[in-house]
N, C-alpha and C positions, 0 to 999 in steps of 0.2 A: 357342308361338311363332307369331307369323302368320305369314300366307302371303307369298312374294315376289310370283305375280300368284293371283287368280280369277277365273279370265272367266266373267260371267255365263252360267250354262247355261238359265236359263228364266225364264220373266215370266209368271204367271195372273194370271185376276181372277176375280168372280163380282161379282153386285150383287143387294142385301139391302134390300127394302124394309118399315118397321116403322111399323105403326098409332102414333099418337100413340095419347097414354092419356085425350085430352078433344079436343075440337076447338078448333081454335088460327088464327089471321089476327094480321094486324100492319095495318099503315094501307093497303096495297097488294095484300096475299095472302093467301088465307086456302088449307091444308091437313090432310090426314088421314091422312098419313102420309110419310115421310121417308128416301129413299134414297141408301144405301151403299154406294158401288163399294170393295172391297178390292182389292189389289193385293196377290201376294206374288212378293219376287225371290229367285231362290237362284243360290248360289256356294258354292264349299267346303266343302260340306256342312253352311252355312248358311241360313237364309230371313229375310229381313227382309220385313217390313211395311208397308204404306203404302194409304191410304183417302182419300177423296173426296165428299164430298153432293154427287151429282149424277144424272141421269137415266143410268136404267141403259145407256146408249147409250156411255156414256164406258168401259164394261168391252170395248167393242166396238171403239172407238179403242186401247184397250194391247190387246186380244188382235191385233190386224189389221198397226197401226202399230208402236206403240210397242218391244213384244216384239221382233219382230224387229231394229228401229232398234238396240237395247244388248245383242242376243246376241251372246256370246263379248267385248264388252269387260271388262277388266277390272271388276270391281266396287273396286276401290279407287280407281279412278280417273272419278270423279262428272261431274267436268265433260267428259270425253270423251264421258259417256253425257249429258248431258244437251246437248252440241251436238248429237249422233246424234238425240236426240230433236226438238231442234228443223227440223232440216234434214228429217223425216220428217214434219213436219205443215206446213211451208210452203206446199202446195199448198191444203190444207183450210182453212189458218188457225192461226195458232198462238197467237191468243186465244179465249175461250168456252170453249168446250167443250173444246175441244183444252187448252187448258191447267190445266182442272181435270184431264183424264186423264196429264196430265207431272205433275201434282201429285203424286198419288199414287202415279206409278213410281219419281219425284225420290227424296220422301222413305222409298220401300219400300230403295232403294239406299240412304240414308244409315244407315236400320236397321240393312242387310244390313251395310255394312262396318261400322260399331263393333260388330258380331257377331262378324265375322273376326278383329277386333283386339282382342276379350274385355276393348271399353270401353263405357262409360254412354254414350250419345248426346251428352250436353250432357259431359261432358266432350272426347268428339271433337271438341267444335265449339269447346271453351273456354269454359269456363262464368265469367261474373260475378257471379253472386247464385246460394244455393244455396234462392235462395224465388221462386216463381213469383206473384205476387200477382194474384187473382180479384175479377169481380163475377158479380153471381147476375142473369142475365137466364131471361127468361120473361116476365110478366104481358102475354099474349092479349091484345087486345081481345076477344077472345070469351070471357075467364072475367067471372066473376063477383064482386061484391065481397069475396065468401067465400073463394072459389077463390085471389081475387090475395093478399088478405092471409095464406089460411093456407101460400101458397107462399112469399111477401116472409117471412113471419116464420120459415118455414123454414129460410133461410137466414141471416138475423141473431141467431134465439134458437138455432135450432140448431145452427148449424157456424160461427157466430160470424164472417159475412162480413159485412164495413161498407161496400157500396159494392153496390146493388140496379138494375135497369132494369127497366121498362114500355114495350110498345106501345106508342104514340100515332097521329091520324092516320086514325080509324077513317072505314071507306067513303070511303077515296082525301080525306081529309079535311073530309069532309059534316059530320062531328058533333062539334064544337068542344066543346060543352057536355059532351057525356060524355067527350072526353078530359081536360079541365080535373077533372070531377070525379073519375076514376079516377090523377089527378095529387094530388090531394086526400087521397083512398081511399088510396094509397101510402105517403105522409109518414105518415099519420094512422098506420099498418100497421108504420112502422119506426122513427118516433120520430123526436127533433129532429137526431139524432149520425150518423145511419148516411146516406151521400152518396145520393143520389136522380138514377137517370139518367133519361132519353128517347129513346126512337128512333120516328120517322117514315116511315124506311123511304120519303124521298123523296114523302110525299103533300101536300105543302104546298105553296102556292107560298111566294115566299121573304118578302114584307111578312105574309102570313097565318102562318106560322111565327113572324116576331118579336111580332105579334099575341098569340100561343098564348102565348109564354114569359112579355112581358109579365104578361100578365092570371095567370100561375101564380107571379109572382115573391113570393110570401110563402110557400112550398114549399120555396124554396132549390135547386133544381134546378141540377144543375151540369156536364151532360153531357147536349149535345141531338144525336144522331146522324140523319146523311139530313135536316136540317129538310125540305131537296129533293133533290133525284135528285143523286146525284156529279157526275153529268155536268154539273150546271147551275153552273159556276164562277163564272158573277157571280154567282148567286142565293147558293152556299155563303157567299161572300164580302160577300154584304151582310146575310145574317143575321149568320156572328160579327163584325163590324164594330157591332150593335146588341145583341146578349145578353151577358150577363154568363155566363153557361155555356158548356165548351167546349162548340165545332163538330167532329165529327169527320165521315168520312168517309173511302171507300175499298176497301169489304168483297166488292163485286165486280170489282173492279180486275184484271188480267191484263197482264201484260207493261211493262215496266220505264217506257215511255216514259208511260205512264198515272201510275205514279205518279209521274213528272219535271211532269207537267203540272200536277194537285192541288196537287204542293208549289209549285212555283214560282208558282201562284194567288194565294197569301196567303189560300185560301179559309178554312183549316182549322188547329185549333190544334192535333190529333193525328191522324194517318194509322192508318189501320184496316189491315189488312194480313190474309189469309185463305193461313193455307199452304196448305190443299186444295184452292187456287183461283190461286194466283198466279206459281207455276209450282216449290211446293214448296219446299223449305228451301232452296236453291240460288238461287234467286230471292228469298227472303225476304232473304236476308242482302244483296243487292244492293240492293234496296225499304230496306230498315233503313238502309243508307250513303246512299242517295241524301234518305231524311228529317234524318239528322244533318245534312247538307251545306246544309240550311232551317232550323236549328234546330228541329228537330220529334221529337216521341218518336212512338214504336208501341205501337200498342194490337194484341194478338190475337185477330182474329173466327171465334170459335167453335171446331170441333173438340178441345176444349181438350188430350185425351193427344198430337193429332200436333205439338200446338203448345209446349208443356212445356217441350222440350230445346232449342229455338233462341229461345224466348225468355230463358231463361236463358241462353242466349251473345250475347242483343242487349242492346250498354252503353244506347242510347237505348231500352228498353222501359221501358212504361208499367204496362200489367196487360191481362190475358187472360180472354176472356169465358166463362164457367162456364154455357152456355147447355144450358137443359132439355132440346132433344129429344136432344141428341149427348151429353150426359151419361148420358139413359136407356141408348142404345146402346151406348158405348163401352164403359160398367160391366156391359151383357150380352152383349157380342162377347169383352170382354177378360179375361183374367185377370190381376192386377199393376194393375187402374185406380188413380188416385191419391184422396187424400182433399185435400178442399180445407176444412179445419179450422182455424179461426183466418183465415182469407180469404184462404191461398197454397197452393200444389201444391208438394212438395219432389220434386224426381228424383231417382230413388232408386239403387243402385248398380247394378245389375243389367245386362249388357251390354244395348248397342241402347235402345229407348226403355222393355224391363222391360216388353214385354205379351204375352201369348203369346194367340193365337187358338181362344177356343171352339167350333170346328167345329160339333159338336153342337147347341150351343145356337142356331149363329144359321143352321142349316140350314132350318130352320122357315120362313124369312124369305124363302128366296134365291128369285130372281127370274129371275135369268140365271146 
């Protein structure tokens, strides 16, 4: 039987930072490794889960801020704990950084109660689809042609995902030619059937960007993300107004009126949406109503196990990104990770989001 209340009794974190397995950039950033704030809430002699890629500094805002903000609320009651959380970062800021660390507290607490109530997360939240559908991003600009193809084929001959992404963009977008041919290198890698995306990560300007597409249009490319920076909503707006592949954008967006802005632009033909960044499933599902309200679906940027269960309860979701470094992770932090075989994540029955934490294994790691 559940409980009538559980007031949250404690809030941790630690943060885990993990070598990539190659060296990796995108059009804007290049790193070597990739950090994990965890988050774990307990109540009733439960603990639910919740994580963040961010600088370890955001374990520093939930042990300081956050923790105390939702101690002794009820854990069944989410959005009392997530005003507390907001009213507790108002001074700091309650975009950036502050709100990758509500992320991760957010969604630790939505864990925690479908623990209490010994139910599946996406079913707490009301599930639509019991198929989460994926694409396989990764291809660096810093792999090689070897490296991209035997990762792209990895995921089409092996686990049978039809929807792939590549870098683009390289050196802040200097080198048109090698993206074009690593645009080339990709199709060539997955053949005529399986969808071919882009991401730029923002290094284009916005007539250089339709430029790129242009000149890659016998590729079939159909998914150009960041041509330019989010922030730049004429520029989003006058590339998908000139390409034939969607425009998206969004993936570092924070706080509700960010993404009222995007939409209301006409920039973008799908909104990107990042639970460990946007103020967590509590906010996602706001973000998700406020894109319906544009005719707009959602796409899920990255984290793919924290993202699983609410995209299965979003009716506007599109597919959710199956990205390399957080896949490495999650499948060595979790035990319960999912398989994304045949190109969807199924949630599985297991109360909460079904991941229980390998302590052990990802001690090696920690940092804070």
């Amino acid at each position: 039987m559940a409980p009538a209340q559980a007031p949250v009794s404690a809030i941790w974190a630690a943060a885990y930072a993990v070598p990539t397995d190659a060296p990796e950039a995108d059009g804007t950033f290049s790193w070597d490794s990739t950090t994990m704030v965890l988050v774990q809430a307990a109540a009733g002699g439960k603990t639910g889960l919740g994580w963040t890629y961010a600088p370890a500094a955001a374990a520093n805002l939930v042990e300081e801020l956050l923790g105390p903000a939702v101690h002794g609320i009820d854990a069944l009651d989410i959005p009392a704990a997530a005003a507390a959380m907001a009213r507790s970062v108002r001074n700091p800021g309650s975009t950036g950084l502050a709100s990758y660390a509500v992320s991760a507290v957010d969604c630790a607490l939505w864990d925690l109660k479908a623990r209490l109530l010994d139910l599946p997360l996406h079913k707490l939240l009301g599930a639509v689809r019991d198929r989460v559908a994926v694409y396989g991003s990764g291809g660096f600009t810093t792999y090689s042609k070897e490296q991209l193809q035997n990762q792209l084929q990895g995921w089409v001959q092996g686990q049978d995902i039809r929807c792939v992404k590549i870098k683009i963009g390289e050196d802040n977008g200097t080198n048109v030619p090698r993206d074009l041919e690593r645009i080339r290198q990709a199709r060539a890698a997955v053949g005529p059937h399986v969808e071919l995306f882009v991401d730029a990560n923002g290094a284009y300007t916005a007539k250089q960007a339709v430029r790129v597409l242009h000149e890659a249009a016998g590729e079939n490319v159909t998914w150009f993300e960041e041509p330019v920076s989010s922030d730049h909503l004429a520029g989003l707006r006058l590339v998908r107004d000139a390409v034939d592949a969607d425009v998206a954008a969004g993936e570092y967006g924070t706080g509700l009126p960010y993404f009222q802005r995007l939409c209301a632009a006409n920039a973008i033909d799908c909104l990107q949406a990042d639970v460990s960044r946007c103020g967590g499933i509590s906010e996602w599902l706001r973000i998700a109503a406020v894109a319906a309200a544009h005719g707009l679906e959602v796409s899920g940027h990255c984290a793919p196990h924290l993202s699983t269960a609410v995209a299965a309860a979003t009716p506007n979701f599109r597919h959710l990104e199956w990205f390399h470094d957080h896949v490495r992770i999650e499948n060595l932090f979790f035990e319960g990770s999912l398989d994304p075989g045949g190109g969807a994540l199924r949630p599985g029955d297991e109360p909460g989001n079904g991941l229980s934490f390998r302590s052990s294994d990802a001690e090696q790691f920690r940092v804070l």
